[in-house]
Backbone as CSV, one residue per row, in Angstrom:
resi,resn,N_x,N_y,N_z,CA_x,CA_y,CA_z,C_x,C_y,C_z
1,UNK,-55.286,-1.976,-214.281,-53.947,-2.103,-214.868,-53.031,-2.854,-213.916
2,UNK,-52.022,-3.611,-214.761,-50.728,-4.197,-213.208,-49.826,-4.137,-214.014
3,UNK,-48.336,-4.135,-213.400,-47.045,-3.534,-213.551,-46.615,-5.212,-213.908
4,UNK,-45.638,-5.377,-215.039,-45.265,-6.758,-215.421,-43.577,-5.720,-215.410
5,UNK,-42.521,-6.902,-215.234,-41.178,-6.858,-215.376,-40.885,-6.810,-217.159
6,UNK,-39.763,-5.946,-217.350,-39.970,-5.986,-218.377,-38.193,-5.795,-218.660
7,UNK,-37.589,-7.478,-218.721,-35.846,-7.334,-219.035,-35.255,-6.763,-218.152
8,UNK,-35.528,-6.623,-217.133,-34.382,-5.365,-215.920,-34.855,-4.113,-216.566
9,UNK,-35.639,-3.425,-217.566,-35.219,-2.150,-217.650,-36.430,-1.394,-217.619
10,UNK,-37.136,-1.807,-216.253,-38.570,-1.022,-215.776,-39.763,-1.561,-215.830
11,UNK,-40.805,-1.232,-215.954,-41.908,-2.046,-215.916,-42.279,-1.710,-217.340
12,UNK,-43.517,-2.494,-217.932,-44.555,-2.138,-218.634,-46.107,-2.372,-218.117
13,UNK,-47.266,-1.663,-218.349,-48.481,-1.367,-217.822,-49.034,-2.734,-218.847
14,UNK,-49.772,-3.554,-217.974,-50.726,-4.655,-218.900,-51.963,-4.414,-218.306
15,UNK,-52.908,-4.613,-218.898,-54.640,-4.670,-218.589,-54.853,-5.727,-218.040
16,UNK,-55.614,-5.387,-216.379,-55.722,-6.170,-215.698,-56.589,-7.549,-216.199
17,UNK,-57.336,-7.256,-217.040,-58.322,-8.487,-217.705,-56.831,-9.444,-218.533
18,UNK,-55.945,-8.972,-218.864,-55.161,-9.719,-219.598,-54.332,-10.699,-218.419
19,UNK,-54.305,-9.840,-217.897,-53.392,-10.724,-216.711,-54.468,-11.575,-215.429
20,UNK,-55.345,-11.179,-216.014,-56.554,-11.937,-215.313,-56.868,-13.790,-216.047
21,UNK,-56.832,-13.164,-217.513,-57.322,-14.376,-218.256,-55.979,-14.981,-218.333
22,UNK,-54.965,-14.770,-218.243,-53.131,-14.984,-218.410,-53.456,-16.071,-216.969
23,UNK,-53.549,-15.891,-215.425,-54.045,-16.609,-214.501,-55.041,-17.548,-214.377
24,UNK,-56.186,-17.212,-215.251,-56.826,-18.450,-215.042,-56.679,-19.573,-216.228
25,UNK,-55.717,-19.165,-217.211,-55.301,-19.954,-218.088,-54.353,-20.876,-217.155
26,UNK,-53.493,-20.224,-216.642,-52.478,-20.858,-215.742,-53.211,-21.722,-214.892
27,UNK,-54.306,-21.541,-214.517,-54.952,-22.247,-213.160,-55.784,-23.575,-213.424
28,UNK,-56.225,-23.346,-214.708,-57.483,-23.827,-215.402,-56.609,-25.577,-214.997
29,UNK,-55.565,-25.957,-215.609,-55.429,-27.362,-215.266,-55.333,-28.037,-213.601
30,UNK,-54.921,-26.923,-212.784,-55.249,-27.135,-211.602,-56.498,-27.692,-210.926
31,UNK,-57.183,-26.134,-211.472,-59.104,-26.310,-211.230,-60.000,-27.731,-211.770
32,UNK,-59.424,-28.149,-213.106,-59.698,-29.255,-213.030,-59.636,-30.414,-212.931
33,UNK,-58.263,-30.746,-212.161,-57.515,-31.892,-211.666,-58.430,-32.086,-210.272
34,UNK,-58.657,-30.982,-209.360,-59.304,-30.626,-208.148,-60.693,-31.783,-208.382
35,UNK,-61.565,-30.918,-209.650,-62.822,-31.276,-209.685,-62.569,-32.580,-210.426
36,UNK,-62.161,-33.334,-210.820,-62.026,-34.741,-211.082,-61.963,-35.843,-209.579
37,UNK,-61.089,-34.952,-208.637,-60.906,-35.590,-207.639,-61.729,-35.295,-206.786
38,UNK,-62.452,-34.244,-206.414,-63.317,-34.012,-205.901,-64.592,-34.919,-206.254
39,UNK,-64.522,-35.424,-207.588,-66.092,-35.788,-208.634,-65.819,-37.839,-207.794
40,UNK,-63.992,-38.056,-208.359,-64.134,-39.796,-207.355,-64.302,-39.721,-206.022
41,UNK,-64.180,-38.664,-205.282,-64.274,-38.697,-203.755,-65.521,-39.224,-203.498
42,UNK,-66.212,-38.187,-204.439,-68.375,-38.312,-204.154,-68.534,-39.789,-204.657
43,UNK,-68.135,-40.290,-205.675,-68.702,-41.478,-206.249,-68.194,-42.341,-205.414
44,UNK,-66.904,-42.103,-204.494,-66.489,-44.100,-203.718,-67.773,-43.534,-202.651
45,UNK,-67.171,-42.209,-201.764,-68.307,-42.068,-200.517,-69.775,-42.645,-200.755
46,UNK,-70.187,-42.718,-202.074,-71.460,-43.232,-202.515,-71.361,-44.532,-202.590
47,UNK,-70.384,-44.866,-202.956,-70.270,-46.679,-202.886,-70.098,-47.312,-201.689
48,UNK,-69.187,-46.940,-201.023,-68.828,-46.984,-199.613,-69.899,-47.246,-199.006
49,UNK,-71.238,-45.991,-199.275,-72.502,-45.701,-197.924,-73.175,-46.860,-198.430
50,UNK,-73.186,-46.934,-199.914,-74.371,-47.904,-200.353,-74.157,-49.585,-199.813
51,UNK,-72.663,-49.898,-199.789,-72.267,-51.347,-199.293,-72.497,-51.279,-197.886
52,UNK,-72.082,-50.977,-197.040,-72.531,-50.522,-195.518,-73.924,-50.598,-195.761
53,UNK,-74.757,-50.118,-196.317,-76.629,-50.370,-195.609,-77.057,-51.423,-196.678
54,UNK,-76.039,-52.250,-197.550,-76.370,-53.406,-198.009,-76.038,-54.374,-197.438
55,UNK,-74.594,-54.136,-196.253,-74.854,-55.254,-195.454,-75.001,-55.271,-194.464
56,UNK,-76.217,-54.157,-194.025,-77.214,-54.342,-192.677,-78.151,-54.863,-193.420
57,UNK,-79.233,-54.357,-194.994,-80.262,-55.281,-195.305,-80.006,-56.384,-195.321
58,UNK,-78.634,-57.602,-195.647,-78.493,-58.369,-195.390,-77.705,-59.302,-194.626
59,UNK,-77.703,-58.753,-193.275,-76.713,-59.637,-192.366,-75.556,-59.501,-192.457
60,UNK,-74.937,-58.822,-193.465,-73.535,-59.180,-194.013,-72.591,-58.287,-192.760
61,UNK,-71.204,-58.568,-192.876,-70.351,-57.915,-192.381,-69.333,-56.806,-193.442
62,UNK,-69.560,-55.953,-192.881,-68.979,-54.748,-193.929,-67.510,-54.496,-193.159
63,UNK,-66.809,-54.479,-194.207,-65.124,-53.907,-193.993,-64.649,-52.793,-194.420
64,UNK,-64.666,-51.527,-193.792,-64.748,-50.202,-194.421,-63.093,-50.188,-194.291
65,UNK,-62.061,-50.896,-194.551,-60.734,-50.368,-195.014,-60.576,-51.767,-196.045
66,UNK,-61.284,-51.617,-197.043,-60.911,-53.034,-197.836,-59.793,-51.928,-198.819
67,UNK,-59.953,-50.879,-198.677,-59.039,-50.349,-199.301,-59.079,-50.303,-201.230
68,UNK,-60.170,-50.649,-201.481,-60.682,-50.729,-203.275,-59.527,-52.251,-203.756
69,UNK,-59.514,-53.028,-202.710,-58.829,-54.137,-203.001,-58.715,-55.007,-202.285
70,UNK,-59.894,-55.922,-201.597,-60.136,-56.693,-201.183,-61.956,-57.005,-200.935
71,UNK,-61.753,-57.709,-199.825,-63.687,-58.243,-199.808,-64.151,-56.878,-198.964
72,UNK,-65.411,-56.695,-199.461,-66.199,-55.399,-199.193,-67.449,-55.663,-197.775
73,UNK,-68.086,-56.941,-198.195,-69.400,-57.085,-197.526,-68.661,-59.190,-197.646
74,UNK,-68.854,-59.543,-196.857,-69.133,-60.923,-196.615,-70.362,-61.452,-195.831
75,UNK,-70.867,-62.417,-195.872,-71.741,-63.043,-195.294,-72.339,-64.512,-195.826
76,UNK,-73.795,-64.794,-195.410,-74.602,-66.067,-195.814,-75.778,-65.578,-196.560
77,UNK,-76.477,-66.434,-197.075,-77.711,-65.991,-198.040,-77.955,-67.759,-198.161
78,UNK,-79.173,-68.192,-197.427,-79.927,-69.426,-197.344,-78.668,-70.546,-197.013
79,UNK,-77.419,-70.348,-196.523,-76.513,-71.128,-196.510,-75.408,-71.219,-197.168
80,UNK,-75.548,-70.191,-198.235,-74.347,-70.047,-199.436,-73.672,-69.029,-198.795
81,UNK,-72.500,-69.530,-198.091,-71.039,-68.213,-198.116,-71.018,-67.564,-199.602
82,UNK,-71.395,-66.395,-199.319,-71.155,-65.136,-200.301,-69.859,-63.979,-200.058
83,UNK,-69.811,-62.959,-201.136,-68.811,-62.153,-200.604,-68.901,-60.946,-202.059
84,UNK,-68.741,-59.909,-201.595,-68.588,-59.318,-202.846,-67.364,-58.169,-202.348
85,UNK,-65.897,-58.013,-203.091,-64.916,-57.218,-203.480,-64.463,-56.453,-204.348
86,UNK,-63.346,-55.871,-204.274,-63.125,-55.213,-205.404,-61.826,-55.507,-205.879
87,UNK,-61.155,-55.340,-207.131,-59.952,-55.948,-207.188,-59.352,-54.662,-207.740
88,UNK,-57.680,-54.046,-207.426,-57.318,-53.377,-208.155,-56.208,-54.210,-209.180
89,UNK,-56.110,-53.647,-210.368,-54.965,-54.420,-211.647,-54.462,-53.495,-212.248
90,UNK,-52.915,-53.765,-212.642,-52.665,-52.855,-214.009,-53.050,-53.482,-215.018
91,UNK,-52.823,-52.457,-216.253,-53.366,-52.760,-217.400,-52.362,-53.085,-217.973
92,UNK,-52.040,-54.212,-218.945,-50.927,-54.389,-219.132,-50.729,-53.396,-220.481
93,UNK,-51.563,-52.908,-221.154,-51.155,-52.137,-222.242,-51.700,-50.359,-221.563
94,UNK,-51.267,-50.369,-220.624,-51.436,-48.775,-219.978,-52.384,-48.117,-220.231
95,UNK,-53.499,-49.014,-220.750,-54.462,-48.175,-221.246,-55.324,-47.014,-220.078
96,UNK,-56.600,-47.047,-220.351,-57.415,-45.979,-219.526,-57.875,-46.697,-218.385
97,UNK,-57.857,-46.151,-217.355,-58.848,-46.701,-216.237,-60.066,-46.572,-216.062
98,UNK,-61.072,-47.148,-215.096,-62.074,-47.058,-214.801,-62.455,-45.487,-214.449
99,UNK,-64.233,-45.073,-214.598,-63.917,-43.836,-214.313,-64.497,-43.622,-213.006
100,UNK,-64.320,-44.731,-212.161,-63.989,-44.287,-210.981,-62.925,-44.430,-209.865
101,UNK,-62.079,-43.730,-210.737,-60.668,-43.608,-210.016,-59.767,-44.438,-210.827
102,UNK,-59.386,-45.020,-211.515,-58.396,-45.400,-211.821,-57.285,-44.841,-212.611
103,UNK,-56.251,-44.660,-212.358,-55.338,-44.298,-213.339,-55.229,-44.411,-214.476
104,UNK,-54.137,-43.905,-215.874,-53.911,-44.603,-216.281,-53.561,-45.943,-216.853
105,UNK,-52.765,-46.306,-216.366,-52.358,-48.049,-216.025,-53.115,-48.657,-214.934
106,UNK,-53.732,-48.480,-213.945,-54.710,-48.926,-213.457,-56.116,-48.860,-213.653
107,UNK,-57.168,-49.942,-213.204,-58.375,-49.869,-213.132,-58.600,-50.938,-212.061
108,UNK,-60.405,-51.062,-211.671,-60.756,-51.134,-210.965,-61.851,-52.560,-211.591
109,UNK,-62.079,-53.614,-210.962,-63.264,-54.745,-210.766,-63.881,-55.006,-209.498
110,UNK,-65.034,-54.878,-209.581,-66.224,-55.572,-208.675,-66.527,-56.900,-208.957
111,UNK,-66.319,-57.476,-207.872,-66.449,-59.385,-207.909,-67.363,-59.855,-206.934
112,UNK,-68.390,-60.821,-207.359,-69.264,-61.571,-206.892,-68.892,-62.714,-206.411
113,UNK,-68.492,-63.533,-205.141,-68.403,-64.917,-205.159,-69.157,-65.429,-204.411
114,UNK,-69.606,-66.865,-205.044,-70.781,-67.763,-204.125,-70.198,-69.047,-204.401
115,UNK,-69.822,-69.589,-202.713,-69.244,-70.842,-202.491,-70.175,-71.708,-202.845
116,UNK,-69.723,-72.781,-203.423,-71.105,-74.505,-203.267,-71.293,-74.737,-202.132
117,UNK,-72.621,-75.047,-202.303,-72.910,-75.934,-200.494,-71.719,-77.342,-200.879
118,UNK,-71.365,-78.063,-202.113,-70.827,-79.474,-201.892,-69.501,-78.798,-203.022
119,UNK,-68.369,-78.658,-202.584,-67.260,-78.445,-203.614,-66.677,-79.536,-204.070
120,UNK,-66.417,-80.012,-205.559,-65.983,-81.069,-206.168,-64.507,-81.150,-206.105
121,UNK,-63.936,-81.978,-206.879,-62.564,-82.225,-207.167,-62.246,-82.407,-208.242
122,UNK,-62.401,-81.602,-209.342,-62.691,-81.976,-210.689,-61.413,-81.074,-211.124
123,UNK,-61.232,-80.087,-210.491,-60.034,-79.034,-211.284,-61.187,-77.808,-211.951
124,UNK,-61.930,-78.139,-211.874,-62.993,-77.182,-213.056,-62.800,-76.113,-213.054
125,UNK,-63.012,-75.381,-213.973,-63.035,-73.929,-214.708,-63.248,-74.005,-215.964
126,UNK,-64.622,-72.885,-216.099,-65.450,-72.667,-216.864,-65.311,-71.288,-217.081
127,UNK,-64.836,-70.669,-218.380,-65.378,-69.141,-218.446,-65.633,-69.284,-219.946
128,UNK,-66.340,-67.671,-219.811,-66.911,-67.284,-221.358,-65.636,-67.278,-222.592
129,UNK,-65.723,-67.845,-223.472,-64.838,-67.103,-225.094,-64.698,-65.951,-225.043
130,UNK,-63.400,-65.167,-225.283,-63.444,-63.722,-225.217,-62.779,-63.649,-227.117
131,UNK,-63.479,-62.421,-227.296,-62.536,-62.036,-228.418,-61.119,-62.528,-228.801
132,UNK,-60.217,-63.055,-229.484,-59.458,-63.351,-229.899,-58.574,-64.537,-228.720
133,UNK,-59.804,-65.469,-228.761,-59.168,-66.692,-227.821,-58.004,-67.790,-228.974
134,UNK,-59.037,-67.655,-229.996,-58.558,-68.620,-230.800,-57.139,-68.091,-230.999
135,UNK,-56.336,-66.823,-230.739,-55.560,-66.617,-231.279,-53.873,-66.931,-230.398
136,UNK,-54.943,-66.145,-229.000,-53.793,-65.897,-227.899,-54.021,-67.615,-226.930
137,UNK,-55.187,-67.910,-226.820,-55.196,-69.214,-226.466,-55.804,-70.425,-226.451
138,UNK,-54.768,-70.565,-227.881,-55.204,-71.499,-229.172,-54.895,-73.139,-227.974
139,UNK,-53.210,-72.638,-227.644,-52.417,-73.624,-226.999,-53.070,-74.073,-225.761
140,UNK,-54.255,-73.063,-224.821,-54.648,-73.793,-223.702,-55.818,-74.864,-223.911
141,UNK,-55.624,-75.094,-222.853,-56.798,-76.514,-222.650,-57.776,-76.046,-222.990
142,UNK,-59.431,-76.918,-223.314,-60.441,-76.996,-223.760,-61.125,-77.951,-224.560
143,UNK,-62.035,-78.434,-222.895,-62.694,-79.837,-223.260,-63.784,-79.549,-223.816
144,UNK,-63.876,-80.081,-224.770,-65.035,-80.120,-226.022,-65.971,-81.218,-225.253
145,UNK,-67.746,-80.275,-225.733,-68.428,-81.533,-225.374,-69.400,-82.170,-226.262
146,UNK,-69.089,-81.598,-227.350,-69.867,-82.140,-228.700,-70.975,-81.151,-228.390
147,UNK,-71.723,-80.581,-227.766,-72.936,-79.405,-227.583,-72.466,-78.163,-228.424
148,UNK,-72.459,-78.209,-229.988,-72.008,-76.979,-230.472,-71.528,-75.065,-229.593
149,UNK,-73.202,-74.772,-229.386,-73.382,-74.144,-228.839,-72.810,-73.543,-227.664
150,UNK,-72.812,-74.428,-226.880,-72.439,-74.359,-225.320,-70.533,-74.329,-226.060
151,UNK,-69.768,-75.130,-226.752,-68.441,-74.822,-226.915,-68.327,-74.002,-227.089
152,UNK,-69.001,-73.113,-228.595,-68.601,-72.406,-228.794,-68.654,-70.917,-227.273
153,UNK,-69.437,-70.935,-226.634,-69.350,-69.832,-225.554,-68.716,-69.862,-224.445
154,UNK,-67.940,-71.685,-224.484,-67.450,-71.921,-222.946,-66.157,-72.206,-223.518
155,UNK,-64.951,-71.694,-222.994,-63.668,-72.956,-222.327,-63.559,-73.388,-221.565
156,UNK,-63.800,-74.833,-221.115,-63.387,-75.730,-219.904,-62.133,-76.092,-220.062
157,UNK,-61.749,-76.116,-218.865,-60.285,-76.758,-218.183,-60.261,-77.604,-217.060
158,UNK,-59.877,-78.144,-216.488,-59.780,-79.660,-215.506,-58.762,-80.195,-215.261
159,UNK,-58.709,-80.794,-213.914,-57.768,-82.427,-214.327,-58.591,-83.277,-213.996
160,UNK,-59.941,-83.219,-214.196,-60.575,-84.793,-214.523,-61.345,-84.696,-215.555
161,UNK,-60.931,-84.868,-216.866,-61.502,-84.418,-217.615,-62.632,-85.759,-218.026
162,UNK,-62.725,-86.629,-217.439,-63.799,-88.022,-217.655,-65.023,-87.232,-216.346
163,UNK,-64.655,-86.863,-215.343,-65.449,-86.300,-214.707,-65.937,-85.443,-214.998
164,UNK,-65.555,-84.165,-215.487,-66.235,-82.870,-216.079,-67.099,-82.892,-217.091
165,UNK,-66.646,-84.097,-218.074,-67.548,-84.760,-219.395,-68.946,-84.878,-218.697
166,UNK,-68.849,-85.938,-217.350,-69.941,-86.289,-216.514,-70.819,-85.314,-215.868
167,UNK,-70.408,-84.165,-215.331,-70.532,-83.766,-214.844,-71.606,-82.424,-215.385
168,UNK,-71.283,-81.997,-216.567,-71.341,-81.567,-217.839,-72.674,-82.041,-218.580
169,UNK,-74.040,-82.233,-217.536,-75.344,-82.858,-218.541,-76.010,-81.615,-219.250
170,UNK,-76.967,-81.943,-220.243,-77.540,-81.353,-220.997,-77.955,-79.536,-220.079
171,UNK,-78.742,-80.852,-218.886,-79.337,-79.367,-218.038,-78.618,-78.552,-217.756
172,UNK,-77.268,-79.389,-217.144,-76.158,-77.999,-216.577,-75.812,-76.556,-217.542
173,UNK,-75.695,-77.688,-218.877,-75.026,-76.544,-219.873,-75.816,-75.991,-220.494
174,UNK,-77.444,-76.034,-220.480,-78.441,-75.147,-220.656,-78.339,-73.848,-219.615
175,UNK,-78.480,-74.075,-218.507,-78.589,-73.584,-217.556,-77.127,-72.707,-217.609
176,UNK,-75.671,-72.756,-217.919,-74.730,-71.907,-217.961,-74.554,-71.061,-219.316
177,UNK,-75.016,-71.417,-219.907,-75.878,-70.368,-221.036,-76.630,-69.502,-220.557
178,UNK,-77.676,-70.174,-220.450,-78.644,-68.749,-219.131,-78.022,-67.873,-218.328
179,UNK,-77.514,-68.482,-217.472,-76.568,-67.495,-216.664,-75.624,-66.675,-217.352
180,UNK,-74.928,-66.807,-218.328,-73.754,-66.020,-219.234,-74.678,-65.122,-220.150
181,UNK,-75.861,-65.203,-220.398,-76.908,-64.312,-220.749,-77.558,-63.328,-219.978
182,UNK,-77.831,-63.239,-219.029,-78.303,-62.664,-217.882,-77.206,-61.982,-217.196
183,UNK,-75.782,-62.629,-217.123,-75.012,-60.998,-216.639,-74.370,-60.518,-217.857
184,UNK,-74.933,-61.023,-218.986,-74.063,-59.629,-219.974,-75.270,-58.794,-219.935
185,UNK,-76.331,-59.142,-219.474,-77.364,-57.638,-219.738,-77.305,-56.806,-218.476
186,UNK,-76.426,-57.436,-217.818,-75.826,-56.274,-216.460,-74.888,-55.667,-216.835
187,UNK,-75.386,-53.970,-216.938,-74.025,-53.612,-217.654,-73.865,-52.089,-216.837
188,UNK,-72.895,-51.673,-217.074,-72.212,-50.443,-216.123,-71.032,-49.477,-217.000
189,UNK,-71.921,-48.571,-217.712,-71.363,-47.489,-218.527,-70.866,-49.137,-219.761
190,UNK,-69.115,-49.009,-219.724,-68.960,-49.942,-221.259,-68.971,-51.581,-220.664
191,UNK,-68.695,-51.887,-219.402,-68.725,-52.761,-219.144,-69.894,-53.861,-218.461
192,UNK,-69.376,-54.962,-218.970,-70.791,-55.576,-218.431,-70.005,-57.342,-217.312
193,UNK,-70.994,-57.698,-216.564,-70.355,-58.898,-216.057,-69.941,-59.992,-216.669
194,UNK,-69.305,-60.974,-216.173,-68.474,-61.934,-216.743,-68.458,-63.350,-215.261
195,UNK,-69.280,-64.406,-216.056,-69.410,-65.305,-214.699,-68.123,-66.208,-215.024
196,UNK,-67.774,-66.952,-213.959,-66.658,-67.966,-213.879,-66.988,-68.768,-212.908
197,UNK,-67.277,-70.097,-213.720,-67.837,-70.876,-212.818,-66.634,-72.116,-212.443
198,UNK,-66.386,-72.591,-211.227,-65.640,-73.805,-211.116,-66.400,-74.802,-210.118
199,UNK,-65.562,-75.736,-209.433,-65.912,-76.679,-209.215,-66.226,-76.307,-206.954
200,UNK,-65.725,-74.849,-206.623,-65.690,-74.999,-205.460,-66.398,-73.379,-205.515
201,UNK,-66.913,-72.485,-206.325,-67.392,-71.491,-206.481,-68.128,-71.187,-207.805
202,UNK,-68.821,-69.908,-207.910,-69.113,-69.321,-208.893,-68.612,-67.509,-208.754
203,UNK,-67.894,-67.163,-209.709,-67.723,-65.850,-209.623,-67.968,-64.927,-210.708
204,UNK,-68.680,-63.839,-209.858,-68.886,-63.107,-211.644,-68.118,-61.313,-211.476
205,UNK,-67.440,-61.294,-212.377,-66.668,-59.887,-212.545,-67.631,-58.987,-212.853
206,UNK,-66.957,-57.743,-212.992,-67.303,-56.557,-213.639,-66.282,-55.415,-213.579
207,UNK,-66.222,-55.017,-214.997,-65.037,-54.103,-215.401,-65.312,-52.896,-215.102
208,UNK,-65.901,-52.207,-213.548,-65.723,-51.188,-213.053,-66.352,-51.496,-211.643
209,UNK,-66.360,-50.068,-210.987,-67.016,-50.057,-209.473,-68.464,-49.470,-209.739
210,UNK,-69.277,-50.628,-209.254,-70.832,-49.828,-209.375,-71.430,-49.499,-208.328
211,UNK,-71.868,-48.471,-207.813,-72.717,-47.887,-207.135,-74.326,-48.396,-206.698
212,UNK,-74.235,-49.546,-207.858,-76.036,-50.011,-207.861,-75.976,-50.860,-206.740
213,UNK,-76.576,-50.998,-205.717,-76.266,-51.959,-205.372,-77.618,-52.697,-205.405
214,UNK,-78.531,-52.647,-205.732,-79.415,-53.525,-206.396,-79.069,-54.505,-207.541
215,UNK,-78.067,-53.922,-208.045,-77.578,-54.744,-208.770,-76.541,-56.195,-208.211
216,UNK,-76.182,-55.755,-206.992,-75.803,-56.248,-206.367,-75.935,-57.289,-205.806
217,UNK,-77.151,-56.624,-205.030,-78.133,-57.524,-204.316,-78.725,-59.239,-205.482
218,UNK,-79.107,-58.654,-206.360,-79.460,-59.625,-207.403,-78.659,-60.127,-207.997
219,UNK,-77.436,-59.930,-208.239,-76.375,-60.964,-208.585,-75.722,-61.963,-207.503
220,UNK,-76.099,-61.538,-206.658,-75.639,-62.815,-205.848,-77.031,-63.803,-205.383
221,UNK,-77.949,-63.327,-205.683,-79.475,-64.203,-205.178,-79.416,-64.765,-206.330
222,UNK,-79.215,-63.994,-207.952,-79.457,-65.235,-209.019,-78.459,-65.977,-209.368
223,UNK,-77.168,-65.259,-208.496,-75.994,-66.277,-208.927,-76.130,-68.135,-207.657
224,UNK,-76.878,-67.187,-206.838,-77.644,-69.059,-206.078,-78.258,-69.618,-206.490
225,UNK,-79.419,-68.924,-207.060,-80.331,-69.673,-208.002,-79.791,-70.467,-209.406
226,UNK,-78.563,-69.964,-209.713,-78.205,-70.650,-210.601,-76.813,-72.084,-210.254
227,UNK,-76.506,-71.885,-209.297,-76.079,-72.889,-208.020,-76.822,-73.833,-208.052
228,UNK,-77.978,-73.629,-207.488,-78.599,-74.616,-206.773,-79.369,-75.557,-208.067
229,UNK,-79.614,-75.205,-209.197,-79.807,-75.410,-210.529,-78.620,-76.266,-210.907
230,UNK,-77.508,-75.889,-210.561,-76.771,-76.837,-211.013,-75.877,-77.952,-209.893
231,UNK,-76.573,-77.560,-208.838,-76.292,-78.714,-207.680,-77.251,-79.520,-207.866
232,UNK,-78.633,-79.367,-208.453,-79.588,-80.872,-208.502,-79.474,-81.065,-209.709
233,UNK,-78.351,-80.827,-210.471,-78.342,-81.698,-212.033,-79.080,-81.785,-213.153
């Protein structure tokens, strides 16, 4: 039994199970605010350990205060300056965050970049069509190259757009098909990667923080292989 206040005018007797379940009702949003935060602590410490002994397997230099917003591991791989980070963003429609760690209005990206051995001067940028381009950006640039296919999955942008035409052969744009195929089947809970290719890099996103780092590892070896594919034309 326990003694509850009752108006200034004495107590009344409640059953301790009532005032038991009365407390952990009270507690219950506490307890699991705790274990949410407790649950991202384990998952970065896991990301954290896994980038650290990914860049002793590969030479890389690890930066343990990138702070979930900057470069993580930098290094070389056959001559290609590599780097893989993380980016933090708001959302501009407040939506949900990543579920590892992000807020509301925030979330979280993992980014791949691999410099060219020879960087052009073309202006280039290349990314995938997203859902409702035609709508929101009807008005931006996009050089058509008569290759049905390849338009429909790419927008290019430039300021040499006689060069990018050139630049732009059959093989290349076979070959960036391939690649825009191969990281959407990299995928991580709802999200999957997203390459962006230009004229002085290749970079490929991903709409959360992954833990794989095998996955890792292989997005930046096939994101060379697909480099060097399109450095011999």
């Amino acid at each position: 039994m326990a003694l509850l206040a009752r108006n200034g005018r004495g107590f009344r007797m409640v059953n301790s199970g009532d005032a038991f379940c009365c407390l952990l009702f009270l507690g219950m949003p506490f307890l699991l605010g705790l274990r949410s935060l407790l649950g991202i602590r384990r998952h970065r410490l896991q990301i954290n350990a896994g980038y650290e002994q990914m860049a002793d397997q590969l030479g890389f230099s690890y930066n343990p205060d990138h702070n979930w917003d900057g470069n993580v591991i930098t290094g070389t791989i056959d001559g290609y300056q590599c780097s893989v980070s993380f980016e933090r963003k708001r959302s501009r429609d407040g939506g949900r965050g990543t579920s590892s760690g992000g807020s509301k209005n925030v979330y979280y990206t993992t980014k791949w970049t691999v410099r060219l051995r020879d960087p052009m001067t073309l202006g280039l940028e290349i990314t995938p069509h997203a859902w409702g381009d035609g709508i929101f950006r009807r008005r931006e640039q996009d050089i058509e190259t008569g290759n049905d296919q390849f338009d429909k999955a790419f927008r290019v942008k430039g300021t040499d757009e006689a060069g990018i035409r050139e630049f732009l052969t059959l093989s290349r744009m076979q070959a960036m098909l391939l690649f825009k195929l191969s990281r959407e089947s990299q995928r991580v809970r709802s999200s999957w990667q997203i390459p962006m290719i230009t004229d002085q890099e290749v970079i490929v996103r991903l709409g959360d923080l992954t833990p794989d780092m095998q996955m890792s590892i292989d997005t930046l070896t096939e994101t060379i292989g697909f480099i060097r594919h399109i450095e011999s034309g």
